[in-house]
N, C-alpha and C positions, 0 to 999 in steps of 0.2 A: 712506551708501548710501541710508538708506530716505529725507533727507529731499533726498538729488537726487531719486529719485522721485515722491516728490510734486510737490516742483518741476517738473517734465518732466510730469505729470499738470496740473498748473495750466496752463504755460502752453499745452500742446493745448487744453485747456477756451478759455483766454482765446482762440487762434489760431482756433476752431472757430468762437470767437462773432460776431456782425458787430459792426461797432466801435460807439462810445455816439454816435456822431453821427448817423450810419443810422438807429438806433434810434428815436433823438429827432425825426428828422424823420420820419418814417414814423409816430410817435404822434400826431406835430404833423399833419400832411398830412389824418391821420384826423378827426381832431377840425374841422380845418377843414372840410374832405369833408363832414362828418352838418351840420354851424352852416350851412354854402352851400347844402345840399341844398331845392330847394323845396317839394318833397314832404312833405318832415318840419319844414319853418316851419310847415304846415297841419296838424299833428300834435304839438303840443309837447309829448304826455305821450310819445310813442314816441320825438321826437330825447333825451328828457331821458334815455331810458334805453337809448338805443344808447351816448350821452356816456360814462355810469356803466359802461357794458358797457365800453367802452374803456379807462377809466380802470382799472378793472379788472385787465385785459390787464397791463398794464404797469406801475402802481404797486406796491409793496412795502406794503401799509397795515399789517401785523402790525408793520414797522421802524420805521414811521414811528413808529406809536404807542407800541411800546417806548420811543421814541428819547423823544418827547412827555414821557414820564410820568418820566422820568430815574430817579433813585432810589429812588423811589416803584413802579416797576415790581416790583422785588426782592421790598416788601413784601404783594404781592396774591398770592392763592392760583392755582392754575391755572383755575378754570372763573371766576376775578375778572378774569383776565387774556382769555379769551377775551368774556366779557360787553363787555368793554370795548373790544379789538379790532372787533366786531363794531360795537356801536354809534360809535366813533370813523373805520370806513371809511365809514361811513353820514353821519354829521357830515361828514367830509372831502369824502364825494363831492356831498351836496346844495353846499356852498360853495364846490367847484370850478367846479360845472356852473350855479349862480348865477354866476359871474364869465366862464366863457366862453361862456355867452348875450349878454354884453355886448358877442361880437367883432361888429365892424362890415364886414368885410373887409378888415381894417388887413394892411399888408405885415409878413410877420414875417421878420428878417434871422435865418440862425445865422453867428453871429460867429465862434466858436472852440470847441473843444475840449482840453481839458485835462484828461491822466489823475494820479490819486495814486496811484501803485502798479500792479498788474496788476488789482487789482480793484476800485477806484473811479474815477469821473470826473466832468469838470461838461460841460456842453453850454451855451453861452452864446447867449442870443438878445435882439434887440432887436425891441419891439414896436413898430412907426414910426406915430407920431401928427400927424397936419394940424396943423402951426401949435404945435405943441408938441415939448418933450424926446421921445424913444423911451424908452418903457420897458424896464429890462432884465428878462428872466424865464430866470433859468439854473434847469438842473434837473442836479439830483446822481444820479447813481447809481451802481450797488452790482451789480458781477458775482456774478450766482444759477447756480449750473450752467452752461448753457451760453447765457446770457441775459440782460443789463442790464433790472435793473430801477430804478424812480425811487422814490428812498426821502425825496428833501427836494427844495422847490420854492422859488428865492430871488425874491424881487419886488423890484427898486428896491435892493437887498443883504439885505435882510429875509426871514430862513431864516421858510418857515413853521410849521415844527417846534419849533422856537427858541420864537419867537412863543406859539405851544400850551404849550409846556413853560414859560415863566413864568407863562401863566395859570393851569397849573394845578397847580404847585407850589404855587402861595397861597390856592388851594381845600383842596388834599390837607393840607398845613400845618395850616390854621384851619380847615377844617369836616368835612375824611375825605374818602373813594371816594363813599358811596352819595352823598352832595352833587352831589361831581365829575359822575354819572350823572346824574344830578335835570337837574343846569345843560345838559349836552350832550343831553340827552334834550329838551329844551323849547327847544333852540338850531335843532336838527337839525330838529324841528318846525317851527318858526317859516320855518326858511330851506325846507321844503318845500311849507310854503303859499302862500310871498310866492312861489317859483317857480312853483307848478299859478295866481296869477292871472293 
């Protein structure tokens, strides 16, 4: 009895929510919206942080970053865990909002949708490039309440969570956390300079 309930509680959640392709277009749409806006090419420290403000919105960065830190998450205390949370949505967002300053107006197709479960899905999109292959950019998400969020972003098939978590298993391995912070702390810099020239 109780775990039909839940059950019947899930799926109203899931039926409540708008589906992950809506979603995904609707963050997509945004993001292109503030990068076309002309107002805010003549402003790039304010489009930089509508981006982040978006991104925001929608991405799961606590997931992501658990997901990141794999096994190594287990071993960090809780205020090690939120240090790192903090500083890794900050990382993640200077390197996102570096890569979609890059868009050009390029056609973005969404392909497909495909759910695992009542509570995950991918959203599959092609980046369409002049005289070149399209890039694929699927994004993963993860039913929150009553809400799809993006918890992994694949480029080309290449998770970039995946990606994160090899590098920094072989920091955490061979040098520790406060390393791990040192490096993303001077990455995260770096990638906010080369943005503000």
């Amino acid at each position: 009895m109780l775990v039909a309930a839940a059950l019947a509680v899930a799926l109203r959640a899931a039926a409540a929510a708008p589906d992950p392709m809506t979603v995904t277009k609707a963050t997509v749409d945004k993001f292109v919206g503030i990068l076309s806006d002309p107002a805010l090419k003549a402003n790039p420290g304010d489009r930089r942080q509508r981006l982040k403000d978006a991104a925001a919105e929608r991405f799961d960065f606590t997931e992501m970053g658990r997901s990141a830190l794999g096994v190594h998450w287990r071993e960090l205390s809780d205020q090690q865990r939120k240090d790192f949370v903090d500083l890794f949505t900050r990382f993640v967002e200077a390197a996102y909002t570096s890569r979609l300053e890059s868009y050009s107006g390029q056609q973005i197709d969404f392909v497909k949708e495909a759910n695992d479960g009542p509570d995950y899905a991918q959203v599959n999109t092609n980046i369409i490039q002049p005289n070149s292959d399209p890039i694929g950019l699927n994004y993963r998400l993860k039913l929150e309440g009553n809400d799809w969020k993006i918890y992994d972003v694949t480029v080309d098939n290449i998770s970039i969570v995946a990606n994160y978590r090899n590098q920094f298993n072989r920091v955490m391995n061979n040098q520790g956390f406060d390393t791990l912070m040192s490096n993303m702390r001077a990455k995260q810099e770096g990638l906010d300079a080369s943005i503000a020239k």
